[in-house]
VEXSELUM-89371 format. One record per residue (C-alpha): x, y, z; residue in one letter; residue number from 1. Coordinates in steps of 0.2 Angstrom, whole numbers, plus 2048, in hexadecimal, padded with zeros to 3 digits. Each point is the difference from the previous one (the first is absolute). Layout:
BEGIN
   x   y   z nuti rose
   X   Y   Z    A  NUM
...
This chain:
BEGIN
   x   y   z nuti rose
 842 7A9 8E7    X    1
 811 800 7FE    X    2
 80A 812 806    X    3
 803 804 7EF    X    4
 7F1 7FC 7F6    X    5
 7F7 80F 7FA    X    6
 7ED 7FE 7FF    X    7
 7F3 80F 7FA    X    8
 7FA 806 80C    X    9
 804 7F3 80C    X   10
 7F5 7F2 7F6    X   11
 806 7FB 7F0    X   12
 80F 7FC 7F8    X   13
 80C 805 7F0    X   14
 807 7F0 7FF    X   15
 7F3 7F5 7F5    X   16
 7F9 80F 7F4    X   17
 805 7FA 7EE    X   18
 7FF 80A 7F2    X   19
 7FE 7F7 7EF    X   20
 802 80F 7F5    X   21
 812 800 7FC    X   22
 800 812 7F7    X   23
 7F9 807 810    X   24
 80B 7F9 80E    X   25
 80C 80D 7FF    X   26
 7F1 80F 803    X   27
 7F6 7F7 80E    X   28
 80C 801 811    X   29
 7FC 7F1 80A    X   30
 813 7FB 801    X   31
 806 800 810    X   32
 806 812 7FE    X   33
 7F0 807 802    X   34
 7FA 7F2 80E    X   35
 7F5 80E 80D    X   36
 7F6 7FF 80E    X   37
 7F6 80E 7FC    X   38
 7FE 807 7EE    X   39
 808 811 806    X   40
 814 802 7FA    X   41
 7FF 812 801    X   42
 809 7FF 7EC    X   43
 803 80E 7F4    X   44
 7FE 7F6 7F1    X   45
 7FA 80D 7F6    X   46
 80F 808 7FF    X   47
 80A 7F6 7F1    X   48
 7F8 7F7 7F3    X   49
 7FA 7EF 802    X   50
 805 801 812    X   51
 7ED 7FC 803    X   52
 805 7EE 7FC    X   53
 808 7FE 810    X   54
 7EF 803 809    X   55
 7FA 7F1 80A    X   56
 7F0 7FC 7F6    X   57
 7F5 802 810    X   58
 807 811 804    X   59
 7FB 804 7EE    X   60
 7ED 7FB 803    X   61
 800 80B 80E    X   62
 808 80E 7FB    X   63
 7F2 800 7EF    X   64
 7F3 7FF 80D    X   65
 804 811 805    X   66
 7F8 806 7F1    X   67
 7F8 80E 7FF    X   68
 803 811 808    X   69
 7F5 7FE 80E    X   70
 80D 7F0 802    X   71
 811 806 7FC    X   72
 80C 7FB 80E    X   73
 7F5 7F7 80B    X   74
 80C 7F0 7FF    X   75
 7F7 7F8 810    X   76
 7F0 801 7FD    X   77
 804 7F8 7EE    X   78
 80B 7F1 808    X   79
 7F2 7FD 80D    X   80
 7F5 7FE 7F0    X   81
 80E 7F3 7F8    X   82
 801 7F6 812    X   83
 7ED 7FF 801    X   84
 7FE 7FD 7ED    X   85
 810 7F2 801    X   86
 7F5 7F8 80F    X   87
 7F0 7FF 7F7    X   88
 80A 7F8 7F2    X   89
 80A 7F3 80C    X   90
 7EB 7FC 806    X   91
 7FA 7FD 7F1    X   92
 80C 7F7 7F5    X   93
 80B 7F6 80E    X   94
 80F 807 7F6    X   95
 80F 80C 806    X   96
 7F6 812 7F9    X   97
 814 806 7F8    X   98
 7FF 7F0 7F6    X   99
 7EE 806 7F9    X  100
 804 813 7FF    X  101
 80F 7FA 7F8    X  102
 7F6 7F8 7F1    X  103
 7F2 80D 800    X  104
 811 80B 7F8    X  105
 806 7F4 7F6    X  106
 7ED 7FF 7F8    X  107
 7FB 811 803    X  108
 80D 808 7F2    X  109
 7FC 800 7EE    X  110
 80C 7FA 7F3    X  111
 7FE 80E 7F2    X  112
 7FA 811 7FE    X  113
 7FB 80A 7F1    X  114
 80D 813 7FF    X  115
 7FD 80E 7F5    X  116
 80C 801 7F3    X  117
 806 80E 7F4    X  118
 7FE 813 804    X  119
 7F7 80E 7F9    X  120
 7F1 7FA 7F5    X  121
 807 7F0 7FC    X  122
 7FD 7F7 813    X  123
 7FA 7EC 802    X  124
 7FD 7F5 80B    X  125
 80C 7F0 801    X  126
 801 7F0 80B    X  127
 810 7FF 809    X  128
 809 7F2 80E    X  129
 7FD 806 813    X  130
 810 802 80B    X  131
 7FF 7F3 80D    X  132
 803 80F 80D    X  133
 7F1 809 7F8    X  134
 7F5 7F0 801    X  135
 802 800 812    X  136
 7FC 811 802    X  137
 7F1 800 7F8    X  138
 7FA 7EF 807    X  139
 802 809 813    X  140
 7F7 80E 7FA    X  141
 7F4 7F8 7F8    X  142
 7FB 7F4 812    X  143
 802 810 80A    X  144
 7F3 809 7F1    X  145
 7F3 7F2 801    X  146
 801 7FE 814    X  147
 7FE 814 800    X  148
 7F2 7FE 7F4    X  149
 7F6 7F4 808    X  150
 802 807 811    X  151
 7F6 80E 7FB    X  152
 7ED 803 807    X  153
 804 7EE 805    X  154
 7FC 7F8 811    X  155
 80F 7F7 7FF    X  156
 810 807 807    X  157
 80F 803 7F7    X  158
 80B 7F1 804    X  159
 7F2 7F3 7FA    X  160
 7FF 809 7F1    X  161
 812 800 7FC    X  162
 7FF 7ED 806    X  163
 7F4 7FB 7F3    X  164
 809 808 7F4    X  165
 811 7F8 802    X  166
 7F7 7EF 802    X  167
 7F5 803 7F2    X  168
 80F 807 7F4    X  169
 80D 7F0 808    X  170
 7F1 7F3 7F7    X  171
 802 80B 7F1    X  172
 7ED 802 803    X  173
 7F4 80E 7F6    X  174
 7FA 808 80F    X  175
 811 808 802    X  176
 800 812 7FC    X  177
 813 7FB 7FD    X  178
 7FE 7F2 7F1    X  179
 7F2 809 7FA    X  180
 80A 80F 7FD    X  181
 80F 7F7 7FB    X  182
 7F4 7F5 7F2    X  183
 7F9 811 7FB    X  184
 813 808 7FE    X  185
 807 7F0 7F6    X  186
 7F0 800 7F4    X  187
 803 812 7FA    X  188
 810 7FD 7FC    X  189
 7FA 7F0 7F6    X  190
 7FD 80E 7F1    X  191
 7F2 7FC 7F4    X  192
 7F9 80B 7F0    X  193
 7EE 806 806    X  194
 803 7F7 80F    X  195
 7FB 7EE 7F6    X  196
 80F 7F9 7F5    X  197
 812 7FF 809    X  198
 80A 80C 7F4    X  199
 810 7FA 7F8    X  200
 802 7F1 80B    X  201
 7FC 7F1 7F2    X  202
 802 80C 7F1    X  203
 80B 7FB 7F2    X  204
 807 808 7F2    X  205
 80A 7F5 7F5    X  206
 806 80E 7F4    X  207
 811 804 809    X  208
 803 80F 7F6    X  209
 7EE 809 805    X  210
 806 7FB 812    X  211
 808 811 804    X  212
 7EF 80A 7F8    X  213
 7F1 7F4 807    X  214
 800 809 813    X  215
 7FB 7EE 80B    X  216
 80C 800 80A    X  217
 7FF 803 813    X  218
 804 812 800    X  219
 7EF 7FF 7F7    X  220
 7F4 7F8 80A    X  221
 7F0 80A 801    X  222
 7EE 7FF 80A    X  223
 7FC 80E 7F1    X  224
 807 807 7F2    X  225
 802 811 805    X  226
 810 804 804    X  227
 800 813 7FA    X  228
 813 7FE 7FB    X  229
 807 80D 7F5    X  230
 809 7F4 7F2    X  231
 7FD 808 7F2    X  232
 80E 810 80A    X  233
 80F 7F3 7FA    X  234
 802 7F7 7EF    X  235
 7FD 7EE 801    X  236
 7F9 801 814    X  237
 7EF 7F9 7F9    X  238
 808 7F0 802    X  239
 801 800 810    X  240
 7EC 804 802    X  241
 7F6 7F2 805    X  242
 7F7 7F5 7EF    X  243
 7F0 801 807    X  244
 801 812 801    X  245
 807 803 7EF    X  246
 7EE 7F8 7FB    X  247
 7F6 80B 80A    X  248
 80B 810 7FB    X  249
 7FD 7FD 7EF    X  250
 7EC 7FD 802    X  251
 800 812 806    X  252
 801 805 7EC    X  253
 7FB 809 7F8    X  254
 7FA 811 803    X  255
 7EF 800 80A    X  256
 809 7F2 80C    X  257
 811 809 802    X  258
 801 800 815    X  259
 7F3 7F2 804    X  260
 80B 7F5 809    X  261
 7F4 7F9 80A    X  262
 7F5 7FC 7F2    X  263
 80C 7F7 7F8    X  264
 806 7F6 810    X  265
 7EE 7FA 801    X  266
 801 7FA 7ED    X  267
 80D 7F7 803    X  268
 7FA 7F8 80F    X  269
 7F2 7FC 7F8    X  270
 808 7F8 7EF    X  271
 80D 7F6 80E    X  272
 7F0 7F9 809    X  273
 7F9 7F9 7EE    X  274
 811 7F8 7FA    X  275
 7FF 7F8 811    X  276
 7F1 7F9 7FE    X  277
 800 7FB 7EF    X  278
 814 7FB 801    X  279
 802 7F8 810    X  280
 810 806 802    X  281
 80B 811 806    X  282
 7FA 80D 7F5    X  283
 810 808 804    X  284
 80A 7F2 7F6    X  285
 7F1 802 7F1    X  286
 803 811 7FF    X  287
 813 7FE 801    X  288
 800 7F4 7F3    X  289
 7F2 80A 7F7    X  290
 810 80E 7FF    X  291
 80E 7F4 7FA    X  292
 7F5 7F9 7F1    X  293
 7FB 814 7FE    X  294
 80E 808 7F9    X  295
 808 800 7EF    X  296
 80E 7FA 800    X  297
 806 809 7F0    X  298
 7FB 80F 7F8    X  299
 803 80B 7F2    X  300
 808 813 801    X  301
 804 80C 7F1    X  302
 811 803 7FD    X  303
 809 80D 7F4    X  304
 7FA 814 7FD    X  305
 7F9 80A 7F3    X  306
 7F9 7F6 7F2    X  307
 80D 7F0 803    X  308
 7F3 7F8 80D    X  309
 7FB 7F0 802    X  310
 7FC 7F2 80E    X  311
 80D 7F6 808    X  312
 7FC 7F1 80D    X  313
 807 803 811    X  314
 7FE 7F4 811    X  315
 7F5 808 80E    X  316
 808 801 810    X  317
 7F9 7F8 811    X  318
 7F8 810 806    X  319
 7F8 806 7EF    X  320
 7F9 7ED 7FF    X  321
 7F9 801 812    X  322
 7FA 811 7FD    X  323
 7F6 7FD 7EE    X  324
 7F9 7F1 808    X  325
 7F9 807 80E    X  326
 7F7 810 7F4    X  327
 7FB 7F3 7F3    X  328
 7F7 7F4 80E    X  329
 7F7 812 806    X  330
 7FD 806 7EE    X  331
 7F7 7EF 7FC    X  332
 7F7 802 811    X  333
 7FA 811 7FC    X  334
 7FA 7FC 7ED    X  335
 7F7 7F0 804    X  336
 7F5 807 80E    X  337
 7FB 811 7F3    X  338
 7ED 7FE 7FC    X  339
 800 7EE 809    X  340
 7F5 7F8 80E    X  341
 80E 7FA 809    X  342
 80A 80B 80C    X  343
 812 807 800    X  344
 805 7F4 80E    X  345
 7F7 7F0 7F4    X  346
 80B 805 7F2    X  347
 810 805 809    X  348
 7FE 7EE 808    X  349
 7FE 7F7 7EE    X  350
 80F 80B 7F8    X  351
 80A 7F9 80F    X  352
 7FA 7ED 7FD    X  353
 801 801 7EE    X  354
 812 808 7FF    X  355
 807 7F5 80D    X  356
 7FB 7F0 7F5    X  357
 808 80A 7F1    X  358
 7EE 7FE 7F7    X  359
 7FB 807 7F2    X  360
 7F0 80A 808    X  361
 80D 80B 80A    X  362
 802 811 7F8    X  363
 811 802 808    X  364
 805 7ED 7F6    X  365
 7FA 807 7EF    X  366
 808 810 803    X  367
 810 7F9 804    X  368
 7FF 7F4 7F1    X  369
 7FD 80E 7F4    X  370
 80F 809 808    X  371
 80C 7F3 7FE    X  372
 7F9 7FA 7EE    X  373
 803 812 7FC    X  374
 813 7FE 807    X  375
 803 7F1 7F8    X  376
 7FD 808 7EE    X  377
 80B 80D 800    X  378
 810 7F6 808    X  379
């Protein structure tokens, strides 16, 4: 060994530790800045922001081993795990263990995350891009986690736990507490309606002037359509409130239904599964076109006062159209399953089907037909 070779704790090397990951080289120190004997710097990296970066990664394991109270500030006893854990490695795989522990972060941190947006009542949950600074964090506390985790009422020691783990999450294997927690993290913030159709990804809407008034965009991704936003406080917020949730919103009428969200969730659950079934396809993109085919796109108004009346033709605008589409669908819904075998959910589901093929057997089609028949003769 040459006088100014540094090796970890006497044994392995910096030198041939490659990091594949370019968005992450610049928050996992294994430069030749941070090139120790021991992982034991004595830093105060908490004190400025980011500063954590310039951690060597190996003094980073350690000092999350010293988690929790019981183990605050007992740094040698935590490197005396990392050595023995590093050894174990170094037996079993015939590799240098910084190269393996290296990888293990690099696998270990999840990608995206889901964040609650909005304040007050209006609050959702939305997918967002993880800081490469955050993924390592979470990959280190996630090994350090599942080594902790497994240790427990266990007959083996701590270090052969935190061993396996960082094999296990290096080989992006499903016995890592780590990747199974990572996979668990990314799915949720993979956002699907009632858990079973991926919201909004593939959904199109080719009417550009309903695109500001049909709420699929990603601000509106939703596992359920429950928001309990206020957007009715503020003219024209109702825009901004999730399509699906319009429709269950509007089965809560009339009277005797006023306040049963739930009830309504679960009928729309329920109509969504048949379209499925019966469709094949996103029943978030029927019931998007279901709304664009809907809505009148010209009605009639009475202009004039006193006993000078009559009706005059005026065009509807984007939100009206949306917002008489989604009643009529629901009204169609509501009248078919009156004194009929089939349930609300069966009919809500044909409504749907039959309005987004712009059939005649839709209520919402005829309605809207009559409407504009009725424009068209007093232009």
């Amino acid at each position: 060994m040459s006088a100014t070779e540094v090796k970890l704790f006497g044994k392995w090397t910096y030198e041939d530790v490659m990091l594949s990951d370019l968005s992450l080289v610049d928050y996992i120190a294994v430069s030749k800045t941070a090139h120790l004997f021991l992982p034991h710097t004595q830093g105060r990296y908490q004190m400025r922001r980011f500063r954590k970066a310039l951690c060597p990664i190996v003094e980073r394991l350690a000092c999350s081993m010293m988690m929790h109270g019981r183990n605050n500030g007992k740094k040698l006893m935590a490197v005396r795990i990392v050595k023995h854990a590093f050894e174990i490695i170094h037996l079993l795989t015939d590799k240098n263990p910084i190269q393996v522990f290296v990888d293990a972060v690099k696998n270990g941190g999840p990608r995206e995350d889901s964040t609650r947006v909005g304040s007050a009542g209006v609050v959702r949950r939305q997918a967002v891009d993880v800081s490469p600074l955050r993924r390592v964090n979470q990959a280190i506390y996630l090994i350090c986690t599942g080594a902790r985790n497994s240790a427990f009422r266990n007959i083996k020691s701590i270090s052969e736990c935190l061993a396996d783990e960082i094999m296990n999450c290096a080989k992006e294997s499903s016995n890592s507490y780590a990747i199974k927690k990572k996979d668990e993290i990314e799915r949720v913030a993979k956002v699907k309606l009632f858990g079973k159709w991926r919201t909004y990804e593939d959904v199109m809407l080719s009417d550009l002037s309903l695109v500001d008034y049909i709420a699929v965009n990603k601000t509106a991704h939703l596992f359920l359509p429950h928001t309990q936003g206020r957007y009715q406080m503020r003219r024209f917020r109702k825009a901004l409130c999730p399509i699906v949730e319009r429709l269950a919103c509007s089965m809560m009428m009339h009277g005797r239904n006023n306040g049963k969200k739930l009830m309504a969730v679960r009928i729309v659950k329920h109509a969504f599964e048949i379209i499925h079934l019966l469709t094949d396809k996103n029943p978030i993109q029927v019931f998007v076109d279901a709304v664009k085919n809907g809505g009148p796109r010209e009605d009639s108004t009475r202009v004039g006062s006193a006993g000078v009346v009559r009706r005059q033709a005026v065009d509807v605008s984007p939100l009206r159209r949306v917002n008489q589409a989604i009643y009529l669908i629901c009204t169609g819904a509501r009248n078919s399953a009156f004194r009929n075998i089939k349930s609300i959910s069966e009919c809500l589901a044909d409504e749907i089907m039959n309005c987004a093929k712009e059939s005649s057997n839709s209520y919402a089609i005829k309605k809207k037909d009559e409407i504009e028949r009725v424009a068209k003769a007093n232009r």
